[in-house]
N, C-alpha and C positions, 0 to 999 in steps of 0.2 A: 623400045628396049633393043639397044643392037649388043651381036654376041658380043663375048668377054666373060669373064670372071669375077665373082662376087663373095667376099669371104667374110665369116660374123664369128667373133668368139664372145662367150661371158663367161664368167661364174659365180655361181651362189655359194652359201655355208651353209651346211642344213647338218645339226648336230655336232657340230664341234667339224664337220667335213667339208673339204672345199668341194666343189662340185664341178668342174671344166667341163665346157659343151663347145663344138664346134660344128660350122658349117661353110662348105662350099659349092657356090652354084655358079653352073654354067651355060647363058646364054647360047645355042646353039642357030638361033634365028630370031625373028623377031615373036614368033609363035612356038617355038620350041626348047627346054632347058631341061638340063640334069642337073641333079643337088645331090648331095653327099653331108649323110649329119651325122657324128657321131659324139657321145656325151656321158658322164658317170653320175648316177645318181646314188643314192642313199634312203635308207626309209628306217623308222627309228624301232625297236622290238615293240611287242605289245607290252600292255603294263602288266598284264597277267605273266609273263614272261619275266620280267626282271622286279618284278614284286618279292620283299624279302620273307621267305620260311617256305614260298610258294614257287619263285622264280631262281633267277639267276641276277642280281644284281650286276654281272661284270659282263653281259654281255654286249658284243661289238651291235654298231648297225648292218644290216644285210645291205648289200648295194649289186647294183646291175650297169653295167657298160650295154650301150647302145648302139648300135648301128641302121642307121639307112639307106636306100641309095632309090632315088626318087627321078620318074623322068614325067614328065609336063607336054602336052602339047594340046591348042587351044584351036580347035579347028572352028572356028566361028571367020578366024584370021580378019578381026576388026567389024564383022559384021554383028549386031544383035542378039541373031538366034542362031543356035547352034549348040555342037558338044564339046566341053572341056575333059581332058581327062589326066589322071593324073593317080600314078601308082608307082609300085617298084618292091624288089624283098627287103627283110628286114633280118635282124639277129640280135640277139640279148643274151649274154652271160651273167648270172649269178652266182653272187659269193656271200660268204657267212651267211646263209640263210640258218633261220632259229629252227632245231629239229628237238625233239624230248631225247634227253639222255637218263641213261641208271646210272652213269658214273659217283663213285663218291672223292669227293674233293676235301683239300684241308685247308683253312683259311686261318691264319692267326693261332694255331694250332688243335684248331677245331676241325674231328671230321662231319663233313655235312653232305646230306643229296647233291648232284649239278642240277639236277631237273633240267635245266633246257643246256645250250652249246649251240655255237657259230660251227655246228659241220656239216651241215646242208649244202650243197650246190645246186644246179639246174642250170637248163637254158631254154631259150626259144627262139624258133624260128617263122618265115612260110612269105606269101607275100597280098598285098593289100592293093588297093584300088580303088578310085571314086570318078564316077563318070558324072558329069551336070550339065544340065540338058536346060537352056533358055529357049523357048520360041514364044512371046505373048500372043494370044492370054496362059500358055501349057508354061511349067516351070515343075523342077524338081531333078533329083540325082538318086545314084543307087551306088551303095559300095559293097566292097565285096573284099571279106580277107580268109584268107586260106594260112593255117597256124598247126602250130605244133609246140607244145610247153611239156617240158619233161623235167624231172627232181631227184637228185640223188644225195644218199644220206648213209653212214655206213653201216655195214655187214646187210645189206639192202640192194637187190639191183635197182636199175632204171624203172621207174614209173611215170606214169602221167602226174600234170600238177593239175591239183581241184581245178585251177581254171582253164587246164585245156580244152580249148572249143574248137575243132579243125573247120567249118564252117561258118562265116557269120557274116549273113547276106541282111541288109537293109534298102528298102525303095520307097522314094516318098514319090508323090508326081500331085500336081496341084493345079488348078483352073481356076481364075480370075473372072467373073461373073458380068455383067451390063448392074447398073444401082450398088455396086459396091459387094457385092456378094461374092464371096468364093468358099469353093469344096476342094478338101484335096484327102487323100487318103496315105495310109504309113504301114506297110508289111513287113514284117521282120522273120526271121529265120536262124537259128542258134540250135549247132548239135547240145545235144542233152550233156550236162558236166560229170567227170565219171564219180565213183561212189567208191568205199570199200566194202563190198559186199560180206553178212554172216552167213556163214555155212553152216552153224550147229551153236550149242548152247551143252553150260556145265553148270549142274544146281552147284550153290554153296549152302551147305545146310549150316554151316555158322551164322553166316546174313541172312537165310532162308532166303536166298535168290537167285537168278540164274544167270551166267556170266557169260555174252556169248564170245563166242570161236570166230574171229575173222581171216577171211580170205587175202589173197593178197592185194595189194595199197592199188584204190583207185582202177580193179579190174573188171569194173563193170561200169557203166553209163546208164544214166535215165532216160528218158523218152525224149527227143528233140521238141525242140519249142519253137513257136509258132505263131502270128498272131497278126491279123487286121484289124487297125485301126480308121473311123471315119470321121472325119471333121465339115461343118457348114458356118462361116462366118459371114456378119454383114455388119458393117460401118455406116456410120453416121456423122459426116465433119462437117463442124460448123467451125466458125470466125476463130475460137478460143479452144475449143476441145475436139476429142475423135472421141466417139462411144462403139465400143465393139461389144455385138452379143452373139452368142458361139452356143454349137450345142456340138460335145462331143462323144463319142461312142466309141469307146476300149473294147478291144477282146471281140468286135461286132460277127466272128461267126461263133460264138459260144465253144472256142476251144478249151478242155478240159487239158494245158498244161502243167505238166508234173514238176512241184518245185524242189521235192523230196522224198523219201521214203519213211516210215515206219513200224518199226515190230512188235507183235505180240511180246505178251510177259515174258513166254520161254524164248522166243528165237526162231517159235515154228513157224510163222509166217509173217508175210511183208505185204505191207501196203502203201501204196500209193498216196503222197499228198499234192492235191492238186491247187491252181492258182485262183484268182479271182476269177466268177464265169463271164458275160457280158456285161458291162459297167458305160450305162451314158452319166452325163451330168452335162448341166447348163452353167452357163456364168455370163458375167457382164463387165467389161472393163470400160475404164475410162482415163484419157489420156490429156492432159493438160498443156 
């Protein structure tokens, strides 16, 4: 690869929308480059959203512009083993995102609920990273993205979006065996997603039930997540097939991560729900 410049456009239709993506990379050595990619997407409402009596049938798609700016450098520099690595920040703008409106609208000279509306916005940013590590028989990478997802919707300031996660570290690292055997193990790390927390509860004595009082959007987080995984496989090739049998082990220190919350009838207290605890299973493939 000697330096130079490398440029790629396409685009797809997704919803009646064209979708432009572009990218530019540059060779900076034979082991060294930056990329530059930027692209519009689109993603289509849900159906409970533009469902009629219940939705908004006229609603737009939400779509997000993309940005990345990526640098590469492969310090092996032609030799086997070694580390690749490869990162850089990142930023995304959204638009028409679907938020619940009260508004009442006329259609045909009927007035009716909007229930939902294209006036959400958001954006995110932070930057990412994945390192990959070759030396046989060791093999395996770790990445690492540092983020930030925020959503604004009106008479509402800035909040986090459900899926802001400012952390989220993955390591896998793996060993290639003598008879065909190999172990390798997968750790992951994920801040907790945030929540909107209840503060109190209001009986309705018409529905006989209690309605609770929420906080503000997304002002609290659940408990970080966490988790070791261990895997053992061994192979078997003959002439016409590979048979692989594996035995693997989810969740292997028994961590009680929290996937959600739940409240008592009135509001007065919250609980924790937690994930699957340690989960092995075995299997056996075969490969023709």
């Amino acid at each position: 690869l000697k330096p130079g410049l490398r440029f790629d456009y396409f685009s797809t239709v997704n919803e009646a929308h064209a979708s432009p993506r572009f990218a530019v990379k540059r060779a900076l050595s034979p082991y060294r480059s930056i990329r530059f990619a930027t692209g519009l997407y689109y993603q289509p409402p849900r159906e409970q959203e533009t469902a009629e009596g219940v939705g908004n049938p006229d609603l737009k798609a939400p779509r997000a512009t993309h940005f990345a700016l990526g640098y590469e450098e492969d310090f092996r520099q032609g030799s086997s083993k070694g580390v690749v690595f490869t990162g850089g920040p990142f930023y995304r703008k959204f638009e028409n995102l679907v938020v619940p409106s009260t508004a009442i609208v006329t259609k045909n000279g009927v007035a009716s609920p909007e229930f939902y509306a294209n006036r959400g916005s958001g954006e995110a940013f932070g930057f990412e990273m994945l390192l990959r590590y070759d030396a046989n028989p060791w093999n395996g990478w770790v990445s690492y993205t540092l983020g930030k997802s925020t959503r604004k919707q009106p008479n509402q300031p800035t909040y986090p979006s459900a899926y802001d996660q400012t952390h989220n570290i993955n390591l896998i690292l793996g060993r290639d065996l003598p008879r065909n055997w190999r172990i390798a193990g997968r750790f992951r790390y994920v801040t907790g997603n945030p929540l909107t927390p209840v503060v109190g509860s209001v009986f309705d004595a018409d529905n006989d039930a209690y309605v609770p009082i929420r906080g503000p959007y997304y002002s609290e987080r659940i408990g970080a997540f966490y988790q070791l995984d261990l895997r053992v496989d061994k192979k078997w090739i003959y002439d016409r097939i590979i048979i692989t049998a594996y035995l693997d082990l989810q969740n292997a220190t028994n961590r009680k991560n929290v996937e959600s919350v739940s409240y008592a009838y009135d509001y007065s207290t919250r609980t924790d729900v937690t994930g699957l605890p340690i989960f092995p299973s075995i299997g056996l493939k075969g490969e023709f």
